[in-house]
C-alpha positions, -999 to +999 in steps of 0.1 A: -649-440+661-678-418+679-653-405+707-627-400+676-651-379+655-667-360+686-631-348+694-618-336+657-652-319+652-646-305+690-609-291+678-622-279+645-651-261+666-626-245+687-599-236+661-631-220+642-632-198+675-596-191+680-595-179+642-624-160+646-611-143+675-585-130+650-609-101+641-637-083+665-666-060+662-664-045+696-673-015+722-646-002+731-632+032+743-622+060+719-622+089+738-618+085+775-647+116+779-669+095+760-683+058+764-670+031+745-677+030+708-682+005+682-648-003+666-633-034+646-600-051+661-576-072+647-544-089+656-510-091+637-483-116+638-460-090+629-447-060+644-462-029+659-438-010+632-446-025+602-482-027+605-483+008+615-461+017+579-484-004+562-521+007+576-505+044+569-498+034+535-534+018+530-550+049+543-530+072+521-534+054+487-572+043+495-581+078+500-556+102+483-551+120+518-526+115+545-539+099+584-530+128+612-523+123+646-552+132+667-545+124+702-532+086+705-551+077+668-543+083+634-575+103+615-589+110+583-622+131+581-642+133+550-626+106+535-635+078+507-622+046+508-639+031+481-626-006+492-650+003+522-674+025+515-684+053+487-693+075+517-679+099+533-666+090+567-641+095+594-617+064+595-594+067+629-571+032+642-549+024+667-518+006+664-504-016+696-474-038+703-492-068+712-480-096+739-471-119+702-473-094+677-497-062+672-536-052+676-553-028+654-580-009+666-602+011+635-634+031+641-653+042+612-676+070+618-706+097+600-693+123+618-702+140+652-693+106+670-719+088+652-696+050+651-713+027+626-721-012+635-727-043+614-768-043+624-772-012+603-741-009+584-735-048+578-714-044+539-697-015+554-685-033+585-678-066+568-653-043+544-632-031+567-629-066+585-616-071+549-593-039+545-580-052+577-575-083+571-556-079+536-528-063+558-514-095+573-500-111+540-481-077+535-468-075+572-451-106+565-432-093+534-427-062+554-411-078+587-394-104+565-377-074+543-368-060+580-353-091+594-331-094+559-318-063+561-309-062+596-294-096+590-274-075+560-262-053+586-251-083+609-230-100+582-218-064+571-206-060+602-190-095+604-173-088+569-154-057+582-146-077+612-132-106+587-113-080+570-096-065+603-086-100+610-073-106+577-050-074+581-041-079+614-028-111+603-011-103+575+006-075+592+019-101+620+027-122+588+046-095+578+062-088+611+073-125+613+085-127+584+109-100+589+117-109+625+129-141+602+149-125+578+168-102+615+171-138+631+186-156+600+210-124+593+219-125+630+225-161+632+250-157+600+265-130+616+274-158+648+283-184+623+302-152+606+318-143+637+327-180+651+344-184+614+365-153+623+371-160+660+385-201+646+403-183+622+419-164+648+424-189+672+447-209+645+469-182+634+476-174+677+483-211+679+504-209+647+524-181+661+530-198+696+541-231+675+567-209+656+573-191+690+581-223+708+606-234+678+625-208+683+627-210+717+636-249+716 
């Protein structure tokens, strides 16, 4: 029972970790002329696309102004997002394709470079490990909605396919059927002629008969 217990608390200790893993507080770099910065990562199940749709529309609606591209991250300056904070900041993120999935990088900053961490900025921090986080149940929907519709496309596709067949066929249908109708008119015409040519053949042997009679 000991060894049994010791290695369920020892997977449950380890899953903790795994999951945790799922969303950093980390230094990382920014801007390549500057040294790494404090940011909050998380991974995706989903795709690189849809989380970058859906992050975009988070941004947006959070704080009634559009992220711009700024070098290889998407920025807002001067921004509220009261789900985070009821400061100003500048938000910037990162989208990546990730090896399973995709990694978002987001930096929250006062301005002039001036990155915020959890040791002074704890609820702030906390929040967008939260914003963050809310974006995987929608991700789901959204590649889901995604896979439908390019499924749609497949069985479209398929359909018109069905529908070529089905005209091919019934054109060969159509073709056989009137390649029929030539070969049963051409046989009668055989029978026709065979009729003729015994017909024939009788009244020749007829007039040889008669021939012959008055020969004899």
């Amino acid at each position: 029972m000991t060894r049994i217990l010791f290695s369920l608390l020892l997977m449950f200790s380890f899953g903790g970790k795994l999951f945790a893993q799922d969303i950093l507080e980390l230094m990382i770099t920014f801007d390549k002329k500057l040294p790494p910065v404090n940011a909050v990562q998380i991974k995706l199940s989903g795709s690189e696309k849809g989380a970058e749709e859906i992050l975009f529309e988070k941004m947006r609606k959070g704080s009634a102004m559009k992220p711009k591209k700024e070098g290889d991250v998407m920025m807002l300056r001067g921004a509220i997002i009261p789900e985070i904070s009821q400061t100003k900041m500048d938000y910037s993120y990162r989208v990546e394709k990730a090896t399973t999935g995709s990694t978002v990088t987001f930096y929250t900053s006062l301005g002039n470079n001036n990155y915020i961490r959890s040791d002074k900025y704890a609820t702030e921090i906390e929040n967008v490990k939260k914003f963050l986080s809310s974006i995987e149940k929608e991700l789901k929907v959204f590649d889901q909605e995604a896979l439908i519709k390019e499924q749609q496309e497949v069985v479209k596709k398929e359909e018109g396919k069905v529908k070529d067949a089905e005209k091919n066929a019934a054109d060969a249908d159509k073709k056989l059927k009137e390649a029929q109708s030539q070969l049963e008119r051409a046989q009668k015409s055989v029978q026709d002629a065979k009729g003729a040519l015994d017909s024939e053949k009788a009244k020749l042997q007829g007039y040889e008969a008669t021939l012959k009679g008055l020969k004899g």
